[in-house]
C-alpha positions in Angstrom: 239.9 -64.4 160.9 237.8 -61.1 160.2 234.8 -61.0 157.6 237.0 -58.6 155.3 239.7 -61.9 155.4 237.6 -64.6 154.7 236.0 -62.5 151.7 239.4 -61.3 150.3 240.9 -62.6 147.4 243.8 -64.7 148.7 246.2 -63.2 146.1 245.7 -59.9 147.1 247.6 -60.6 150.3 251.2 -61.0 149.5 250.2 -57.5 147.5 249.3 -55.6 150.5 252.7 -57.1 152.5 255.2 -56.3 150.0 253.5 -52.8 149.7 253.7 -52.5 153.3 257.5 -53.7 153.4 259.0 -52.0 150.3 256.4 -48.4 150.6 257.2 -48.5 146.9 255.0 -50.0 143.8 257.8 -51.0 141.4 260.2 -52.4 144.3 256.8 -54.4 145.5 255.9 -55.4 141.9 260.2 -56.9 141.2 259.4 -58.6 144.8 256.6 -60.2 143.8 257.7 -61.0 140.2 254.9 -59.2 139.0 254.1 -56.3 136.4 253.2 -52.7 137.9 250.1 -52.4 136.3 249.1 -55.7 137.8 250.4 -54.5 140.9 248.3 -51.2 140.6 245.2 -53.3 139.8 245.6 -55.3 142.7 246.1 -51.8 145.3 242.7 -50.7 143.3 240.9 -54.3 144.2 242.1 -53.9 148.1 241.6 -50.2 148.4 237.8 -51.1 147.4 237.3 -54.0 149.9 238.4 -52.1 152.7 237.0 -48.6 151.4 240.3 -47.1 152.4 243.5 -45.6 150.2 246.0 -48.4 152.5 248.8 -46.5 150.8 249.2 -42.6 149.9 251.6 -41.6 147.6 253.9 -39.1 148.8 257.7 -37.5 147.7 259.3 -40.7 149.8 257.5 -43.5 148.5 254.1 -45.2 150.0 253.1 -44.2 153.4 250.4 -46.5 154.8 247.1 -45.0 156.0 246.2 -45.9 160.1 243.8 -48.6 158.8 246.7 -50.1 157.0 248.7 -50.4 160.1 246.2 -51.9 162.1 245.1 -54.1 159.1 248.9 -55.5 158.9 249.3 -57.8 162.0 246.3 -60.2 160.5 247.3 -60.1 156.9 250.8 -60.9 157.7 249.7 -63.7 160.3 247.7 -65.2 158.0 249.9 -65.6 155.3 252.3 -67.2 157.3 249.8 -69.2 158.0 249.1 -70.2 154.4 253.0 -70.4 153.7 253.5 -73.0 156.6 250.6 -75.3 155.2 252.7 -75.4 152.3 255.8 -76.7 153.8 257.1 -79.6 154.7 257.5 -80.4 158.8 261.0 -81.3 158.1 263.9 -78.6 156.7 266.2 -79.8 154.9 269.2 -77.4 155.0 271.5 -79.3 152.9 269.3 -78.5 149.9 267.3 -75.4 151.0 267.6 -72.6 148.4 266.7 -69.7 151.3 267.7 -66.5 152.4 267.7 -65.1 156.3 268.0 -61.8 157.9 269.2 -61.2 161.5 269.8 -58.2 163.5 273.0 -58.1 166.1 275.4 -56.0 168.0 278.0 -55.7 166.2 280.2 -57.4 168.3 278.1 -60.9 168.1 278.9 -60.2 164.5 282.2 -60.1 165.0 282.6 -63.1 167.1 279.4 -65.1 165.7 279.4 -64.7 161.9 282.7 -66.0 160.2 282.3 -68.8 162.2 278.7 -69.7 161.5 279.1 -68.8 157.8 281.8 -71.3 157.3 279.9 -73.6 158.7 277.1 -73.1 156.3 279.4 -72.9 153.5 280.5 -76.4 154.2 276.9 -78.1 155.5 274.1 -75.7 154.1 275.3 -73.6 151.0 272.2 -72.8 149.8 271.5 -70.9 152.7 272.1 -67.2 152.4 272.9 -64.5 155.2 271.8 -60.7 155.5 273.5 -59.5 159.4 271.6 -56.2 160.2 272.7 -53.9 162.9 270.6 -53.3 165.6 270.5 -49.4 165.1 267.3 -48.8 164.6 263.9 -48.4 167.3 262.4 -50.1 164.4 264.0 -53.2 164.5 261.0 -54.8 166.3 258.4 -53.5 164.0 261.0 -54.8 161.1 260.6 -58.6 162.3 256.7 -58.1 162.5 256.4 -56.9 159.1 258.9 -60.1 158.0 261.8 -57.7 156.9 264.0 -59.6 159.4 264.0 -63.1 160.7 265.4 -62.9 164.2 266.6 -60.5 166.5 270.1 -61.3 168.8 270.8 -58.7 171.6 271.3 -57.9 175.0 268.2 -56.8 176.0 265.1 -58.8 175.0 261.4 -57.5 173.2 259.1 -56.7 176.1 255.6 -57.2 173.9 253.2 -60.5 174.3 253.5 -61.2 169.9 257.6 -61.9 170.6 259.4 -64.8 172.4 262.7 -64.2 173.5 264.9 -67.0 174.3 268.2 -66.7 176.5 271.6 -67.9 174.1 274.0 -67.1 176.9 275.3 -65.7 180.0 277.6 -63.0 179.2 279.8 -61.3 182.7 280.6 -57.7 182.1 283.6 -56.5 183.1 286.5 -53.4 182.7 289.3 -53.6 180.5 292.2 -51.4 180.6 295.7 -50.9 178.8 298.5 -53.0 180.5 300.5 -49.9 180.2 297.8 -47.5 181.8 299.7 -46.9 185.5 296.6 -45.1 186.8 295.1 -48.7 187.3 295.9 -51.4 189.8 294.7 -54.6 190.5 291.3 -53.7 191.5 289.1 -50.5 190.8 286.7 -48.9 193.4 283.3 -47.0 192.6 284.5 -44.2 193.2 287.3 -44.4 190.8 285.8 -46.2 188.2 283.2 -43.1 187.9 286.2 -40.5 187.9 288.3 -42.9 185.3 287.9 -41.4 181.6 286.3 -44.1 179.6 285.0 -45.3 176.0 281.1 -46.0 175.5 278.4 -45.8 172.9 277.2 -43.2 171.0 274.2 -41.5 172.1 272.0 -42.4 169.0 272.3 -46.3 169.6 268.8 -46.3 170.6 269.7 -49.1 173.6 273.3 -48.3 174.4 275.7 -50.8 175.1 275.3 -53.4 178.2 276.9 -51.4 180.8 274.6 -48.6 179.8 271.2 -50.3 180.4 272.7 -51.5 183.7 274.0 -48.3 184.9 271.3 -46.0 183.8 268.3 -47.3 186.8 271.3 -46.7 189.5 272.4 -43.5 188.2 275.6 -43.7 187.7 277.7 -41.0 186.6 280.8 -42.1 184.3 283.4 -40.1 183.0 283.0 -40.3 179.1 285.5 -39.1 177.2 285.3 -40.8 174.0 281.9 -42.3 172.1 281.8 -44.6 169.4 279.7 -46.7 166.9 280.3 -50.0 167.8 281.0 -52.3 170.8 283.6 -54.5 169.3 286.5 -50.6 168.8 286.5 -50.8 172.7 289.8 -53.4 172.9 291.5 -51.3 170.0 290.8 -47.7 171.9 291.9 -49.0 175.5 294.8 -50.8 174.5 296.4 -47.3 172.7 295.2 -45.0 175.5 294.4 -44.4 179.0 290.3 -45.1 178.7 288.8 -47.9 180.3 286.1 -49.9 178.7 283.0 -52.3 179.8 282.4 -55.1 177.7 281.1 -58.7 177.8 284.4 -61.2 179.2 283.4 -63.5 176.3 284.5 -60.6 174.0 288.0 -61.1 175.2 288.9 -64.4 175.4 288.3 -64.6 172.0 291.3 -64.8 168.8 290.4 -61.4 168.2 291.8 -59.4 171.4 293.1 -61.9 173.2 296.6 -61.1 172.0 295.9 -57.0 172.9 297.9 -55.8 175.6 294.8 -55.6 178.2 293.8 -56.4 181.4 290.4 -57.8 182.9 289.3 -56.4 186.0 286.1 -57.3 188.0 283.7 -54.3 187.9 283.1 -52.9 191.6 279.5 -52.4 191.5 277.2 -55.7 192.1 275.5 -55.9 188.6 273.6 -59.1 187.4 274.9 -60.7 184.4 274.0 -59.6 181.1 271.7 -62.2 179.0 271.9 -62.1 174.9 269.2 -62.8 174.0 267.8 -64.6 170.5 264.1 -62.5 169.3 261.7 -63.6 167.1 257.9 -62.8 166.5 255.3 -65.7 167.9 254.1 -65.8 163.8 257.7 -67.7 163.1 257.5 -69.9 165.7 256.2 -73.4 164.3 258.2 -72.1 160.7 260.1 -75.3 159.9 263.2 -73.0 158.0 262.7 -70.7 161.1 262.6 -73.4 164.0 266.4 -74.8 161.8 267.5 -71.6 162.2 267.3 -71.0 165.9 268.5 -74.6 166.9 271.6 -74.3 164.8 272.2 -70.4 166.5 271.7 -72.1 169.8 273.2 -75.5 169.1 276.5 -73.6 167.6 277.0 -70.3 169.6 279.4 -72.0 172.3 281.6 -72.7 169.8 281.4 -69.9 167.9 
């Protein structure tokens, strides 16, 4: 622990984090059931142990300083480490009063959530839900600063402070109207880039599966159509003549199995795509945290 740490005030800590999270002194002050002046007076006490301003007021809130940044990653380790002396080794989710926050395509939400929920409903009520989507390049800094719990995507956190562990196999694969005549049993390469298709909008930051596999090879498509989320694909295909790549789970599910759409293998050799459950290496020995992930990965088949 640096010498600025071990002389801080241990009370000023959860200060500086919900300053750092919220970038706003009364939303910080209502976090930390605290008054604003208090809240002020603590800002004042940090700003003087570390001879820097931390936060700058400006017309959008708080905006941390550089030495606030790089301050962040050992405040926010070590009062994790403060909050898990505090707990108990065990979890007991039948009485836990406690709130998580996960980010997810919104197709996992789709296929994951109503499922899970009821099953908290019934086992773990006092458990509470916030499903984020996973819009935003900032979603990994989001789980450092603790603003969300876990991360569940396609594509995992390449940086040495997150462990990603694999939830499931998912094959890709085309769908297509079982009206569209333009399609046969089988698709070639060639085709499938000439085929007008549905995909992603260009400001998801990772595009959808199909996207992170095609973009190394190149490979042209014909996009006609872009949209917000994965899980319109099945609605748009089965009413037009696009074609659409999505995980196979996605459609043997209650909610498109019944569409009038076809699965065809895709023609290119792809590996399979991997969703992946995120978290950052802080979380790991969390007792609440550790319940959470073996009940995703415990449940998830069945989901």
């Amino acid at each position: 622990m640096s010498t600025h740490l071990r002389s801080l005030d241990l009370n000023l800590l959860p200060v500086f984090e919900a300053l750092m999270i919220e970038r706003n002194l009364t939303r910080a002050a209502v976090k930390l059931h605290m008054s604003q002046p208090a809240v002020s007076a603590a800002l004042k006490r940090l700003r003087a142990t570390y001879e820097d301003e931390l936060f700058i007021r400006t017309a959008k809130g708080l905006r941390p300083t550089e030495r606030a940044l790089v301050l962040h990653p050992s405040i926010h380790q070590a009062l994790n480490t403060v909050r898990s002396g505090f707990q108990q080794m065990s979890f007991d989710y039948r009485k836990a009063e406690q709130e998580f926050s996960i980010v997810m395509p919104d197709v996992v939400e789709t296929l994951m959530i109503p499922g899970f929920c009821k099953w908290l409903r019934e086992f773990a009520p006092g458990i509470r839900l916030t499903v984020l989507p996973d819009e935003s390049e900032m979603t990994a800094r989001m789980v450092s600063n603790g603003e969300v719990d876990l991360i569940i995507d396609y594509l995992p956190v390449n940086s040495p402070s997150y462990v990603n562990q694999p939830i499931a196999e998912e094959e890709l694969v085309i769908i297509v109207s079982k009206h569209n005549k333009n399609v046969g049993e089988t698709i070639s390469e060639k085709k499938f880039q000439s085929l007008p298709q549905v995909s992603l909008l260009r400001g998801n930051p990772m595009g959808s599966p199909m996207e992170r596999l095609a973009r190394p090879r190149k490979l042209q498509r014909n996009i006609c159509l872009r949209v917000p989320h994965l899980s319109s694909f099945p609605y748009v295909v089965c009413t037009t003549d696009l074609i659409g790549v999505v995980p196979a789970r996605m459609m043997i599910s209650s909610y498109y199995k019944e569409l009038p759409i076809r699965m065809l293998k895709l023609p290119m050799a792809f590996p399979k795509v991997v969703l992946q459950l995120t978290w950052h290496k802080s979380q790991t020995t969390n007792p609440a945290h550790r319940w959470l992930r073996e009940k995703i990965l415990e449940l998830y088949p069945s989901l």
